[in-house]
C-alpha positions in Angstrom: 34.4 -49.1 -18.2 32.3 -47.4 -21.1 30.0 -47.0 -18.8 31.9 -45.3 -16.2 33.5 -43.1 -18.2 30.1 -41.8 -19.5 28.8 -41.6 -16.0 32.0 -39.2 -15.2 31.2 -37.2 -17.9 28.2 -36.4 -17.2 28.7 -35.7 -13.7 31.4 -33.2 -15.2 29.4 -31.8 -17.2 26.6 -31.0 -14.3 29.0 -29.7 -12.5 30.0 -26.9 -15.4 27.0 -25.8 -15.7 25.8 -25.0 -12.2 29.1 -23.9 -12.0 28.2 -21.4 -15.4 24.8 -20.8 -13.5 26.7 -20.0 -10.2 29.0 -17.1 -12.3 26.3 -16.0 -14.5 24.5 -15.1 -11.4 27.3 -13.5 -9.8 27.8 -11.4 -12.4 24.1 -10.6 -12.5 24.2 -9.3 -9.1 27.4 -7.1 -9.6 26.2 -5.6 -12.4 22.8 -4.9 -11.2 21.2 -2.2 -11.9 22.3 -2.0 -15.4 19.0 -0.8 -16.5 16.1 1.2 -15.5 14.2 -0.5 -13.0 10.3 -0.1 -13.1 8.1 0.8 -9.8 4.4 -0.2 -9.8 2.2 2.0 -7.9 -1.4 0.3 -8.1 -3.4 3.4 -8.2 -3.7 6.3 -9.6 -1.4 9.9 -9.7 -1.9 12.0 -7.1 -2.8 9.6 -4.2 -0.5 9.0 -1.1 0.9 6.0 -2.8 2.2 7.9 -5.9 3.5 10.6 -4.2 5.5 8.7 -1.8 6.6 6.5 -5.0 7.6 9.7 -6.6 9.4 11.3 -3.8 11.3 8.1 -2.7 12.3 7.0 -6.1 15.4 9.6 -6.1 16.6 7.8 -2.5 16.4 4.7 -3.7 18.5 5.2 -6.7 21.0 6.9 -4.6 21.4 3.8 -2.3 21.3 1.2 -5.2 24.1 2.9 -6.6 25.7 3.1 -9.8 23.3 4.1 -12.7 20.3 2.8 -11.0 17.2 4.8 -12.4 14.0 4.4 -10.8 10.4 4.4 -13.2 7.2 4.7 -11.5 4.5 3.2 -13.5 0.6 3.5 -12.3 -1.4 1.1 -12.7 -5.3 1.7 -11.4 -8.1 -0.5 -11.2 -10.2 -3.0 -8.8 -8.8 -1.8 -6.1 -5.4 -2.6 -6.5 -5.7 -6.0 -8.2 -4.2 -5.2 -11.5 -1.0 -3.4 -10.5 -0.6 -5.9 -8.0 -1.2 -9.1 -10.5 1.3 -7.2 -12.7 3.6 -7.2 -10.1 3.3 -10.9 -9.6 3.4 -11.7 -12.6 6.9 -10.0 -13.8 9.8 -11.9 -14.1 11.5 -11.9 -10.6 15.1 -10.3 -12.2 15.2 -6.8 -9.6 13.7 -4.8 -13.0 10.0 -4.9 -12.1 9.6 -3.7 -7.8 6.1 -1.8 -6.7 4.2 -0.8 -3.8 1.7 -3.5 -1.9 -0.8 -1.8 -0.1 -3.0 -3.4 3.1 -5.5 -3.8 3.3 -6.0 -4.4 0.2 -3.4 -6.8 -0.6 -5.0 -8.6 1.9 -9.3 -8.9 1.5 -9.1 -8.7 -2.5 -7.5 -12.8 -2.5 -10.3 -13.1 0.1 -13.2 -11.8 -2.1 -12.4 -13.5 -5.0 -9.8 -16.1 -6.9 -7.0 -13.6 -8.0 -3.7 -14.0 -9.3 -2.4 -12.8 -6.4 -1.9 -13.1 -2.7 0.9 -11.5 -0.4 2.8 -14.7 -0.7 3.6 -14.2 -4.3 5.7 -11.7 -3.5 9.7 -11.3 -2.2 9.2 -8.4 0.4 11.7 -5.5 0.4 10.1 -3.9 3.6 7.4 -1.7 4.8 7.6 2.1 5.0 4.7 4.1 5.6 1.7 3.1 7.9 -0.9 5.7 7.7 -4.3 6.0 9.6 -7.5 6.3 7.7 -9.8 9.1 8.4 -13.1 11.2 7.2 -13.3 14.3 5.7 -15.8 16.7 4.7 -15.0 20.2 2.9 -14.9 23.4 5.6 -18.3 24.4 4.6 -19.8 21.0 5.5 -21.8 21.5 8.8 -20.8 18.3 10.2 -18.2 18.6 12.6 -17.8 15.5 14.5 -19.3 11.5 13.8 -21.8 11.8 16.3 -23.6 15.0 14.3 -22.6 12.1 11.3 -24.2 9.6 12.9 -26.9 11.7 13.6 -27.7 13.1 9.7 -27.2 9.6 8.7 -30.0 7.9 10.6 -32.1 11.0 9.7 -31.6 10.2 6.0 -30.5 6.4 5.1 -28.6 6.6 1.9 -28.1 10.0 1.5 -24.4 10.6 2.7 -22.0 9.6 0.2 -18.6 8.3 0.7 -15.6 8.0 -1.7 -13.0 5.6 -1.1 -10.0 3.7 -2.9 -12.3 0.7 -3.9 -14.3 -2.0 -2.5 -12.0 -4.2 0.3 -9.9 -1.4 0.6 -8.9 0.4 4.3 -11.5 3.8 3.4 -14.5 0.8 2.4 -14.0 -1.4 4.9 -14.0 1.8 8.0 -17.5 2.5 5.8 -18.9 -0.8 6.8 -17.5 -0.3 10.4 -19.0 3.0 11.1 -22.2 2.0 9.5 -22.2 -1.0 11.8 -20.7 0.9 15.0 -23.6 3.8 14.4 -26.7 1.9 13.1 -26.1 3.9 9.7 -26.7 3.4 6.1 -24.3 5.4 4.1 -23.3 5.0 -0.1 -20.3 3.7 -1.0 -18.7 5.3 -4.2 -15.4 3.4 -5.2 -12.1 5.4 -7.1 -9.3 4.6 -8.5 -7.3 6.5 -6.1 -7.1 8.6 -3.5 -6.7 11.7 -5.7 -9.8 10.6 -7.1 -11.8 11.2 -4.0 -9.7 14.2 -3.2 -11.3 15.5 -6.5 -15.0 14.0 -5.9 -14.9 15.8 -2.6 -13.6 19.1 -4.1 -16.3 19.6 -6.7 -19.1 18.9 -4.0 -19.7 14.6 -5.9 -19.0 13.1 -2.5 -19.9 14.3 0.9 -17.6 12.1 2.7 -14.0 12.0 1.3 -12.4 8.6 3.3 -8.9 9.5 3.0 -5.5 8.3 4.6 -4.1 10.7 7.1 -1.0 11.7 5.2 -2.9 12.0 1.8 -5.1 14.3 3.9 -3.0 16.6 5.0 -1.2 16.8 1.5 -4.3 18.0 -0.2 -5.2 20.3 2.6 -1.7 22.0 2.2 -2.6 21.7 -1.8 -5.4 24.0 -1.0 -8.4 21.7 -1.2 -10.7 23.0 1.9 -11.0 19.8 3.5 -11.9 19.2 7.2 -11.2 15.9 9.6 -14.2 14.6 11.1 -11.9 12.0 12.8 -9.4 9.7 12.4 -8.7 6.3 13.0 -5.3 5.7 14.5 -5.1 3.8 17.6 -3.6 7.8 19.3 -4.0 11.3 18.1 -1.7 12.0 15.6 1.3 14.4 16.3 0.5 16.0 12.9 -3.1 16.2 13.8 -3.0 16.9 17.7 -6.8 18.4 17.8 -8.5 15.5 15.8 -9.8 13.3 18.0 -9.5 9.5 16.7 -12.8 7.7 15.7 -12.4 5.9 19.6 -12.6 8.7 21.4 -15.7 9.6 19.6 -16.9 6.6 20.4 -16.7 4.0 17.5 -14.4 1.6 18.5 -12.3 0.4 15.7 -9.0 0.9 13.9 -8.0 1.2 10.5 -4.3 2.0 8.8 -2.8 1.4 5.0 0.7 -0.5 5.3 2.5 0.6 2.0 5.9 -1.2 1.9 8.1 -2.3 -1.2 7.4 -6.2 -2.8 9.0 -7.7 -5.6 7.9 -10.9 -7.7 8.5 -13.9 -6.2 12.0 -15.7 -6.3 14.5 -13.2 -6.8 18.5 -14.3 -7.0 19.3 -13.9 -3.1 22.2 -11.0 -4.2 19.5 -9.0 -6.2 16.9 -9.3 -3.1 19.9 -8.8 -0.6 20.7 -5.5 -2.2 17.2 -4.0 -2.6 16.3 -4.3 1.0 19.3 -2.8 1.8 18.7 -0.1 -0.2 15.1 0.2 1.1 16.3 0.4 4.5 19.0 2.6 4.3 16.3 5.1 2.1 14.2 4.9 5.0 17.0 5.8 7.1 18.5 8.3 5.4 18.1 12.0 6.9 17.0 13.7 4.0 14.3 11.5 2.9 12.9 11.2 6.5 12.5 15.3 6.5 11.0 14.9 2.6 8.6 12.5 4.4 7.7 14.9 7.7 6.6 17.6 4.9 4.6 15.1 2.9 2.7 14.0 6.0 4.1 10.6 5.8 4.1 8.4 8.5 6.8 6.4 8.4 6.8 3.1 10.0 9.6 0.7 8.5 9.4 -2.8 9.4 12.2 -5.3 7.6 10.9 -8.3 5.6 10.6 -10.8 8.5 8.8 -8.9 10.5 6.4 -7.7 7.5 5.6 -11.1 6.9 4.3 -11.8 10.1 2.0 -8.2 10.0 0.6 -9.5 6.7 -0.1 -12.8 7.6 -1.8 -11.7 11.2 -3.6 -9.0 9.0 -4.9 -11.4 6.3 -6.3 -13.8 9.7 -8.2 -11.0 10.4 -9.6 -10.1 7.7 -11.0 -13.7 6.9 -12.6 -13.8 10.1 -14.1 -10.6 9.4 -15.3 -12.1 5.9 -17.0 -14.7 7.8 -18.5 -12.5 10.1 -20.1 -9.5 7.3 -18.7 -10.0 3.7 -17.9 -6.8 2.5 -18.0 -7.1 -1.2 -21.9 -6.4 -2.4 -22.0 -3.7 0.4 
């Protein structure tokens, strides 16, 4: 009977505390926000990732609601690699969100161990899916890839190219080109996008491989830049008389997914109300036209479905890895 009894109690007593668990979550949820919530862009200010952090941020509050506040926090390096191990690494409460960015996300895991791969996070949704492309400043005399093509051969070497790192979207259409044209060009990694902006600007670089949207930000910024091509599978309706790199002749296409990602194993009401609030940011009016005059391309795409983009993407990419590893080039 002693023995029952303790049985009983302890049963009880299990059944208290997920019960405490149960409420304490609850209450989690319904309270949440309650404090500022921090947003990890993995490069640096100035690139197409920070400003679209920057501009969204306000939206985002708005459809959290209450006295949700949005931080954006940069963190540059390798590519990506440490904002996005931060990311992982945070404690999976709804107070630590960022920005994953293919492809990325995707080759870094597959150049090297990392603390990292697109499974370790709780996806919130994709927004913006924006074509790479080359630029060259206006006084460059290059005005299409075959009269690239053609200086390259002429001088192996010689024709510098600034991208976002090694493994990202701008390196890996580098190693494409090269091996569409019979080219050797020279890869020169940044932090960020409005690194290379800069390294084009002062004359460092004489290719700038830039995102579309990023592009056509810094051209409106002033910075005499000029498309060479771009790498979308159609012209762009923001760029109608830039030809993509296909039509010129070099079959291949490259694009920079950015969505929202959290660390893995969020409470299902803190994960259920942030990708709500991402979609209805992405739907709202106001941010859509603050996106148009950013040259933003949206493209949202709800958690399911950017799962199964990530994971055909990261396939890819390892059967590319087979084929040319990219990482000494």
């Amino acid at each position: 009977m002693q023995q029952q009894n303790k049985r009983r109690t302890l049963r009880t007593l299990a059944t208290l505390l997920a019960g405490a668990a149960m409420f304490s979550g609850a209450v989690q949820a319904a309270g949440y926000p309650d404090r500022p919530i921090n947003l990890i862009v993995s490069y640096g200010p100035g690139g197409g990732t920070d400003l679209v952090a920057r501009m969204m941020a306000p939206y985002l509050q708005k459809h959290l609601g209450g006295d949700a506040r949005i931080v954006v926090l940069n963190r540059p390096g390798a590519g990506g690699a440490i904002g996005f191990a931060e990311l992982a690494r945070a404690q999976p409460d709804g107070y630590t969100i960022g920005f994953i960015n293919t492809p990325n996300l995707l080759t870094i895991p597959i150049e090297r161990k990392t603390a990292f791969t697109w499974q370790s996070f709780d996806l919130l949704g994709n927004l913006i899916d924006d074509p790479g492309a080359f630029t060259v400043l206006n006084d460059n005399p290059v005005k299409n890839l075959a009269e690239l093509s053609a200086y390259a051969k002429k001088n192996p070497g010689k024709v510098t190219v600034g991208t976002t790192g090694t493994g990202s979207d701008d390196h890996l259409a580098m190693l494409r080109f090269e091996r569409a044209s019979g080219t050797k060009l020279s890869h020169i990694p940044y932090k960020g996008a409005g690194e290379v902006r800069g390294a084009l600007a002062s004359g460092e670089i004489t290719i700038g491989a830039i995102n579309v949207g990023e592009a056509l930000q810094y051209q409106k910024g002033g910075t005499p830049l000029r498309f060479l091509g771009q790498m979308g599978n159609t012209r762009s309706a923001a760029l109608p008389d830039v030809p993509t790199f296909k039509e010129q002749g070099f079959d291949f296409e490259l694009a920079s997914l950015r969505g929202l990602a959290a660390p893995k194993g969020l409470p299902d009401d803190v994960r259920t109300k942030l990708v709500t609030a991402v979609k209805r940011t992405v739907d709202d009016p106001e941010f859509q036209a603050k996106a148009r005059e950013m040259f933003a391309p949206l493209r949202y795409l709800p958690p399911a479905e950017y799962a199964k983009e990530l994971k055909a993407g990261e396939a890819q990419f390892q059967q590319l890895w087979k084929e040319a590893p990219w990482l000494d080039k």
